[in-house]
LUMMARMAR-598334 format. One record per residue (C-alpha): residue number from 0; residue in three letters; x, y, z. Coordinates in pm, 1 decimal. Example, Ala and Ser with C-alpha at 12.3 -4.5 7.8 and 13.67 -1.06 7.14 Angstrom:
<rs>
{r 0,"ALA",{1230.0,-450.0,780.0}},
{r 1,"SER",{1367.0,-106.0,714.0}},
</rs>
This chain:
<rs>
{r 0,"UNK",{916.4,-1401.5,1233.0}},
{r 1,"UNK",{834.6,-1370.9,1623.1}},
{r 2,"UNK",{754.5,-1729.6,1670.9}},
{r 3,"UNK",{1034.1,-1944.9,1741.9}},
{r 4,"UNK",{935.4,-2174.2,1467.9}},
{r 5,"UNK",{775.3,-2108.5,1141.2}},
{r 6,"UNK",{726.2,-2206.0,767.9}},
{r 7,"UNK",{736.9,-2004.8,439.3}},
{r 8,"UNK",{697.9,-2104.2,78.6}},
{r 9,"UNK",{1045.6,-1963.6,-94.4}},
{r 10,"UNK",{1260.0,-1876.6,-379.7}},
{r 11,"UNK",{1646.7,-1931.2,-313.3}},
{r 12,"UNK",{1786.0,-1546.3,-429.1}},
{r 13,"UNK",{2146.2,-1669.0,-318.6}},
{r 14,"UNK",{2376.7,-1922.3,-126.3}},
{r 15,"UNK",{2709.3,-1890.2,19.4}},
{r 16,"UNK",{2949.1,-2123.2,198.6}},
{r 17,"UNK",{2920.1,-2039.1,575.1}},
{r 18,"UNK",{3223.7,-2216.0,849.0}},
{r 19,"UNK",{3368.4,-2524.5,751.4}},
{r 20,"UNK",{3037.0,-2752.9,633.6}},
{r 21,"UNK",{2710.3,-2460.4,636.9}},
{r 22,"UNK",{2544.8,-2268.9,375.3}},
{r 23,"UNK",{2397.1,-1902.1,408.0}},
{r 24,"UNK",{2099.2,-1856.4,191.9}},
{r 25,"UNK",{1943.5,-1577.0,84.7}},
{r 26,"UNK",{1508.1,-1678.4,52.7}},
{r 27,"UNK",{1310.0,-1480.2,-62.5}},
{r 28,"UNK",{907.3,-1589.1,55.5}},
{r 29,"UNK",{575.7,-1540.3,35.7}},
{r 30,"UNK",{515.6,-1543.9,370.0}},
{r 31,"UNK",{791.2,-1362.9,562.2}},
{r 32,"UNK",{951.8,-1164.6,271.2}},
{r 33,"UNK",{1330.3,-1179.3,223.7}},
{r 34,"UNK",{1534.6,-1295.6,479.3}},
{r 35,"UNK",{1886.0,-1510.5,512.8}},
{r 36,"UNK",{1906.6,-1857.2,691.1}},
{r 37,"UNK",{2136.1,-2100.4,780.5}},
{r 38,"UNK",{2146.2,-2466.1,624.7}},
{r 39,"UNK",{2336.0,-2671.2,886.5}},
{r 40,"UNK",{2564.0,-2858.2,794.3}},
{r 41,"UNK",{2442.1,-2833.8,380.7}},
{r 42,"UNK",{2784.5,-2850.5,240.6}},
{r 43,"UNK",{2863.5,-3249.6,351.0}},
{r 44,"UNK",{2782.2,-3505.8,113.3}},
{r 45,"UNK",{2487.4,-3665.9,321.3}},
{r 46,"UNK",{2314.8,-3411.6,376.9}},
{r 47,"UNK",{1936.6,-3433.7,368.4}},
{r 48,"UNK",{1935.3,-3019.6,307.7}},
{r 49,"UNK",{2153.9,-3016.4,23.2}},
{r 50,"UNK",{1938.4,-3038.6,-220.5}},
{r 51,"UNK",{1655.1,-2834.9,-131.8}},
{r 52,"UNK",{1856.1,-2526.7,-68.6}},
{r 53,"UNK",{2024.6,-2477.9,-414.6}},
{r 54,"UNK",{2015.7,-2167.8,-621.7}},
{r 55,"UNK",{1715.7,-2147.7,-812.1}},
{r 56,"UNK",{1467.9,-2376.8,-613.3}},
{r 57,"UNK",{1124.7,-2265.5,-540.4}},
{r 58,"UNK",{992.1,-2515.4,-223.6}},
{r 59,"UNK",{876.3,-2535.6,123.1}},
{r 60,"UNK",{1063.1,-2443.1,391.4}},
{r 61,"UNK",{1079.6,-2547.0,787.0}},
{r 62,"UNK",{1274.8,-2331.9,982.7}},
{r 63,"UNK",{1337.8,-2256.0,1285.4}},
{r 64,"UNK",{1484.7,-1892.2,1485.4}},
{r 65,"UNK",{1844.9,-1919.4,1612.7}},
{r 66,"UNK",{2023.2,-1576.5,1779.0}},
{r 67,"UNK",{2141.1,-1503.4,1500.8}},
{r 68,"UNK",{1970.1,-1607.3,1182.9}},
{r 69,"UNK",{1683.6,-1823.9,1112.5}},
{r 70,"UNK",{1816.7,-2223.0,1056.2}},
{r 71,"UNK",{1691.5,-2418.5,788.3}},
{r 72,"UNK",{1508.7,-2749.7,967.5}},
{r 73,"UNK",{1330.4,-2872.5,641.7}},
{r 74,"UNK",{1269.4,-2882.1,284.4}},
{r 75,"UNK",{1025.5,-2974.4,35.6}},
{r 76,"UNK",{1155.5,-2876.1,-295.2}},
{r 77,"UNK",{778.5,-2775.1,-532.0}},
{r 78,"UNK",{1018.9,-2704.1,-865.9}},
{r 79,"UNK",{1401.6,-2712.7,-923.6}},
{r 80,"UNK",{1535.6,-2492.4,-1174.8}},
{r 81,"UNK",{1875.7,-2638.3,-1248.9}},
{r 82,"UNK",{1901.2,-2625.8,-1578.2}},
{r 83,"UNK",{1998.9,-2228.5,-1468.3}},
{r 84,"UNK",{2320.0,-2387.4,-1317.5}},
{r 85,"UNK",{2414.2,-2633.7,-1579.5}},
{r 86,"UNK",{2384.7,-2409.3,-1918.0}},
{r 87,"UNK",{2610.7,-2181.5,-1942.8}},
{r 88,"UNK",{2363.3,-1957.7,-2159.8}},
{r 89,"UNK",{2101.3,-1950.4,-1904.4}},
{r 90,"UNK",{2278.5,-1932.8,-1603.8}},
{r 91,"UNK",{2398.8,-1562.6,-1603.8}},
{r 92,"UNK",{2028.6,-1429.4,-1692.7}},
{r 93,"UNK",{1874.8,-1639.6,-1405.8}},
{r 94,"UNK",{2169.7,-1499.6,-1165.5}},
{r 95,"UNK",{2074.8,-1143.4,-1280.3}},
{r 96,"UNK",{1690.3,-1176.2,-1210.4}},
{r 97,"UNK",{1790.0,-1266.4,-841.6}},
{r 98,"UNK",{2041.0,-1053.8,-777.8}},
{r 99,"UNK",{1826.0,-725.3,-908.3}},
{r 100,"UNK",{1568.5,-874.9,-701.9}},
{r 101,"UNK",{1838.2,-925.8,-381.0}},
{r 102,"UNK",{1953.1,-553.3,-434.5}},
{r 103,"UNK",{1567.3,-380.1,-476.3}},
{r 104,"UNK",{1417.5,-578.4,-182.5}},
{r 105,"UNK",{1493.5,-532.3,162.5}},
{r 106,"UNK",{1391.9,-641.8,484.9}},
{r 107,"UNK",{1092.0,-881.5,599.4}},
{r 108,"UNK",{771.1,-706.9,380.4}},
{r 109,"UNK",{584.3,-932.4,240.6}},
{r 110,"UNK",{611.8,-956.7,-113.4}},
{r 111,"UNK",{385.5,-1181.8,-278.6}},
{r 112,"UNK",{388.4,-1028.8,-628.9}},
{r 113,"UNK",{713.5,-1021.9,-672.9}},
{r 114,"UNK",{774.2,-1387.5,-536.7}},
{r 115,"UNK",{504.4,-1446.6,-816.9}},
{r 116,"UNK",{661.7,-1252.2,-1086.3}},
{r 117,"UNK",{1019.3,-1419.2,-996.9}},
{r 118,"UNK",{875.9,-1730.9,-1054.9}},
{r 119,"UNK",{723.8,-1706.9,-1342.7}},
{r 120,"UNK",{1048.2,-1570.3,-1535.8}},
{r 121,"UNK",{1204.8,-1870.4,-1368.6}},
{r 122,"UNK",{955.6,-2085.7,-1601.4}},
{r 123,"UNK",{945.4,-1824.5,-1862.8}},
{r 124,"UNK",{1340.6,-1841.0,-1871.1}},
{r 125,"UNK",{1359.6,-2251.4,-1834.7}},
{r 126,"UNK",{1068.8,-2235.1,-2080.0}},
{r 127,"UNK",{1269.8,-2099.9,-2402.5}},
{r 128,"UNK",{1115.7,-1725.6,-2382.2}},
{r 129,"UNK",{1368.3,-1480.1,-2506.2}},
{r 130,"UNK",{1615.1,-1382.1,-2243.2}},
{r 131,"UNK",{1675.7,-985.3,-2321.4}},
{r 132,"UNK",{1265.9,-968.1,-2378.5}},
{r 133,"UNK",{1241.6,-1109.2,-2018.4}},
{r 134,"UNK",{1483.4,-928.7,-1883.8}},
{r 135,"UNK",{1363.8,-596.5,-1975.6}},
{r 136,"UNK",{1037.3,-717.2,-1868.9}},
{r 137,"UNK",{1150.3,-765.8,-1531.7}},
{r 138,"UNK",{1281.6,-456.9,-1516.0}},
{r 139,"UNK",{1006.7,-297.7,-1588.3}},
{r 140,"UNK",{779.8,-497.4,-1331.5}},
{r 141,"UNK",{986.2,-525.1,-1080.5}},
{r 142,"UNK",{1057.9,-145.3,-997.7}},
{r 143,"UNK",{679.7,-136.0,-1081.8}},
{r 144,"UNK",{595.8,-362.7,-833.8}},
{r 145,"UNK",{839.5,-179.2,-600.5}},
{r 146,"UNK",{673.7,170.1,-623.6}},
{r 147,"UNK",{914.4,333.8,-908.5}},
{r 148,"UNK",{671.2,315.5,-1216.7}},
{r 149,"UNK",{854.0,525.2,-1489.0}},
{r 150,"UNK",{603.9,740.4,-1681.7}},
{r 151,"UNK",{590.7,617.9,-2005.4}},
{r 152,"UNK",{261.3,802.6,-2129.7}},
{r 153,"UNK",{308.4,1129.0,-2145.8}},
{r 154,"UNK",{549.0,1443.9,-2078.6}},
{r 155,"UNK",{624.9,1432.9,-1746.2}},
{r 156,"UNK",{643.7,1807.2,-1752.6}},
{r 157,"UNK",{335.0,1932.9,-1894.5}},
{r 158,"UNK",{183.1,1623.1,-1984.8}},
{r 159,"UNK",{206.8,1635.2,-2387.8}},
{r 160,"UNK",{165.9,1290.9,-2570.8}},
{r 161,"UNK",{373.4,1396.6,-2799.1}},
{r 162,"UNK",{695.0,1285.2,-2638.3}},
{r 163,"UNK",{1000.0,1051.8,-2717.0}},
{r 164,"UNK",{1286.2,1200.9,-2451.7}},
{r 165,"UNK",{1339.4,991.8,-2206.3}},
{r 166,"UNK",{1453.3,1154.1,-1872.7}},
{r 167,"UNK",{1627.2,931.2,-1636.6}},
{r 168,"UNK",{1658.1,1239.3,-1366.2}},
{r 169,"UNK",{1252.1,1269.8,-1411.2}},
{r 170,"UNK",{1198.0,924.7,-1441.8}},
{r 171,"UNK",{981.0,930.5,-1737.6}},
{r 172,"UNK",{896.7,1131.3,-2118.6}},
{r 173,"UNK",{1001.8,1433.5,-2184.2}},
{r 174,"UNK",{823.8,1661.5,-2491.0}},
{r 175,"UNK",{1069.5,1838.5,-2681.1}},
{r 176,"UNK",{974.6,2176.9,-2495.9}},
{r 177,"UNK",{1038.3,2017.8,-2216.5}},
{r 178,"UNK",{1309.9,1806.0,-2256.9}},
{r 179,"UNK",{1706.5,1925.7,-2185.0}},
{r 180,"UNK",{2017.3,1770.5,-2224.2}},
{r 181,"UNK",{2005.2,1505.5,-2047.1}},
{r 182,"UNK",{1787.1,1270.3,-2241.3}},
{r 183,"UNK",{1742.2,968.8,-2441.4}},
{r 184,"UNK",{1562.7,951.2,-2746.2}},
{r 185,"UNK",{1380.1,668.6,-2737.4}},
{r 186,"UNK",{1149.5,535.2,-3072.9}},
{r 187,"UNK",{762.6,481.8,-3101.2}},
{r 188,"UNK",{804.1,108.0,-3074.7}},
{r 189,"UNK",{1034.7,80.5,-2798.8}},
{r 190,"UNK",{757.2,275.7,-2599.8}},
{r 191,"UNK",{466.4,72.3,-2710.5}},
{r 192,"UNK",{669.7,-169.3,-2612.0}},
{r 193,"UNK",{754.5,-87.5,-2254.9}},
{r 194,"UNK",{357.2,-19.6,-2231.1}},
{r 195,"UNK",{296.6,-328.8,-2344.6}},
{r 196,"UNK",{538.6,-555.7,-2104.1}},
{r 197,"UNK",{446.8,-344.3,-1819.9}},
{r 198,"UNK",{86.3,-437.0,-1886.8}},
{r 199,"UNK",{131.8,-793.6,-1986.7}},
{r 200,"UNK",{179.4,-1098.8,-1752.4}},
{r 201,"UNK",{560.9,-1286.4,-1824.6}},
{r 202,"UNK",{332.1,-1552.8,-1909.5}},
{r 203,"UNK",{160.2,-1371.2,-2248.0}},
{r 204,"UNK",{541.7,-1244.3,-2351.7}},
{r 205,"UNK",{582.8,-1579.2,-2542.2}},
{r 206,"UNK",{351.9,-1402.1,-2843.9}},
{r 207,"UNK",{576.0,-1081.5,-2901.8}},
{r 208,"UNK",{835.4,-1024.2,-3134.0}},
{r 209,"UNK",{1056.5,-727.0,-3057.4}},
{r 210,"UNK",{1287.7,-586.4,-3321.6}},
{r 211,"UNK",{1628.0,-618.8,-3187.2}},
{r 212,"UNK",{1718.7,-233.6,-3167.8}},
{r 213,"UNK",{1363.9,-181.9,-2956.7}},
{r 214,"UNK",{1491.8,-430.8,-2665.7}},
{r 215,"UNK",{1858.2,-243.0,-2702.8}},
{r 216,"UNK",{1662.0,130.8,-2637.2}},
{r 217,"UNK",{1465.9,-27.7,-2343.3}},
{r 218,"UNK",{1795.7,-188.9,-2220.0}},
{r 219,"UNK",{1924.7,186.6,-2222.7}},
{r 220,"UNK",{1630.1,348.2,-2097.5}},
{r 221,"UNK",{1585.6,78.0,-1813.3}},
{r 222,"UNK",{1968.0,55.6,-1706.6}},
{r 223,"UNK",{1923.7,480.0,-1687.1}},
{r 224,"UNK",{1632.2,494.3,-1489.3}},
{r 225,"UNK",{1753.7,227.4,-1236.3}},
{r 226,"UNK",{2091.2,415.4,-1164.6}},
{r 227,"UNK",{1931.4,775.5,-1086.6}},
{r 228,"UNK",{1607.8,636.0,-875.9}},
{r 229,"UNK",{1725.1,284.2,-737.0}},
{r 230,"UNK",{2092.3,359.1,-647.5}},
{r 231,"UNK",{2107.8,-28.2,-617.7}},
{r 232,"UNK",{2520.6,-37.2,-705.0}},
{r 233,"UNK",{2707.1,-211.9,-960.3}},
{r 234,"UNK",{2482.8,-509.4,-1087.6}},
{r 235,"UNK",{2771.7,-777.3,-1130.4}},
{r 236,"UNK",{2559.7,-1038.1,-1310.7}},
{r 237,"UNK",{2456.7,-798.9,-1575.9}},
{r 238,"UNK",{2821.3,-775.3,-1729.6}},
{r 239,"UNK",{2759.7,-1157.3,-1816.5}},
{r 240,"UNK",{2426.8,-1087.8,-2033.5}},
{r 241,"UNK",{2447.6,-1084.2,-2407.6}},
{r 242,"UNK",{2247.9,-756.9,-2473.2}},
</rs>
C-alpha cells in the first residue's frame, strides 16, 4: 500500500462505529491482504458508502492512504450477503467464519486463497449447505491454508497407520504406543472425514452426509488443536453456534 491511492477487490471481516458519523472496517483483499479503513462519514443516512461497506459484502473498493488508516473513496458492491444479518440462524455462523479469519490473519500478505475460500462458505452458507459441516470445514482449511496442517494420516510419532489418538500438543495422530494422556480418541469416520474436507473444495461439500457424532469429534478435535498451536483467544462468535 505505498501508493497514495489504490484499489483492492474485498471481503468486509468487520465494521465498527468510528467518531460521531464514520465506520472502521476491517477488509480483508485479494490484493493488499487484510487491512482496516475508514468509511467517511458511512453512518449518515445519505451516504453513498453505506451500503457497500456492510458486513458480509464482497466488492470493489477505491481507497485512498490517509496518516492514519486507509479511507474508503469508493465502492462497487460484486455480491451482498445480507441474508447473514437478517436470519438470526445464519448470522452467528457467518460472524464466526470472519472473526476466525480476523484472529488467524495478520498484517498486509496477500492472501488470495483464503479470500477465495471465505467466499465460497459465504455462498456455501447463503446457499443452504450445512452450517457445522462448513464450519469444521473451514477450520480445517483455513489453518491449512495458514501453514498449521494437523496430521491426520498417520502417528505422528513413529508414523503407524494404525492410529485414532488425537494429540492436540503434537498436532496430529497418535498410535496407542505412542499416545499419553493427553489425547482424544477420535473414530474411523470422523478421520476419513477430516481427510476428506481437507481435500475437497466447500463447493463439492453439498454431496456429504456426516453422522452427527462425526462433526461433534471434529468440533472437539478442531477447537483442541486451534487452542495449543493458534493461541488466537477466546472466539466470541463461537458461543452463538449450535454444535
Amino acid at each position: 500500500m505505498s501508493e497514495r491511492s489504490f484499489k483492492a477487490r474485498g471481503l468486509v471481516l468487520r465494521t465498527r462505529n468510528l467518531g460521531e458519523a464514520d465506520r472502521l472496517v476491517t477488509m480483508l483483499t485479494f490484493e493488499e491482504g487484510k487491512f482496516e479503513a475508514v468509511a467517511k462519514g458511512a453512518r449518515k443516512i445519505k451516504s453513498k458508502l453505506a451500503a457497500g461497506i456492510d458486513l458480509f459484502t464482497f466488492g470493489n473498493f477505491n481507497f485512498h492512504q490517509g496518516k492514519t488508516w486507509p479511507i474508503v473513496t469508493g465502492q462497487d458492491p460484486i455480491e451482498r450477503f445480507n441474508r447473514f444479518r437478517e436470519d438470526p440462524d445464519l448470522f452467528p455462523y457467518g460472524l464466526y467464519l470472519n472473526e476466525l479469519t480476523d484472529k488467524l490473519i495478520s498484517g498486509c500478505e496477500k492472501c488470495d486463497a483464503i479470500c477465495n475460500l471465505l467466499l465460497a462458505s459465504w455462498r456455501a452458507l447463503d446457499g443452504g449447505l450445512d452450517k457445522n459441516l462448513l464450519c469444521r470445514a473451514y477450520e480445517l482449511k483455513l489453518a491449512d491454508l495458514a501453514g498449521y496442517h494437523p496430521h491426520l494420516h498417520s502417528c505422528a510419532g513413529c508414523g503407524s497407520p494404525s492410529s485414532t489418538f488425537f494429540s492436540p500438543r503434537q498436532g496430529g495422530l497418535l498410535c496407542s504406543k505412542c499416545c499419553g494422556a493427553d489425547v482424544i480418541n477420535v473414530s474411523e469416520g470422523a478421520l476419513a472425514l477430516a481427510r476428506h474436507l481437507l481435500k475437497s473444495s466447500i463447493e463439492k461439500l453439498t454431496l456429504l452426509r456426516p453422522l452427527p457424532g462425526q462433526l461433534e469429534e471434529l468440533a472437539t478435535i478442531n477447537t483442541a488443536f486451534y487452542a495449543h498451536h493458534l493461541d488466537l483467544g477466546e472466539i466470541k462468535s463461537r458461543r452463538l453456534l449450535l454444535t
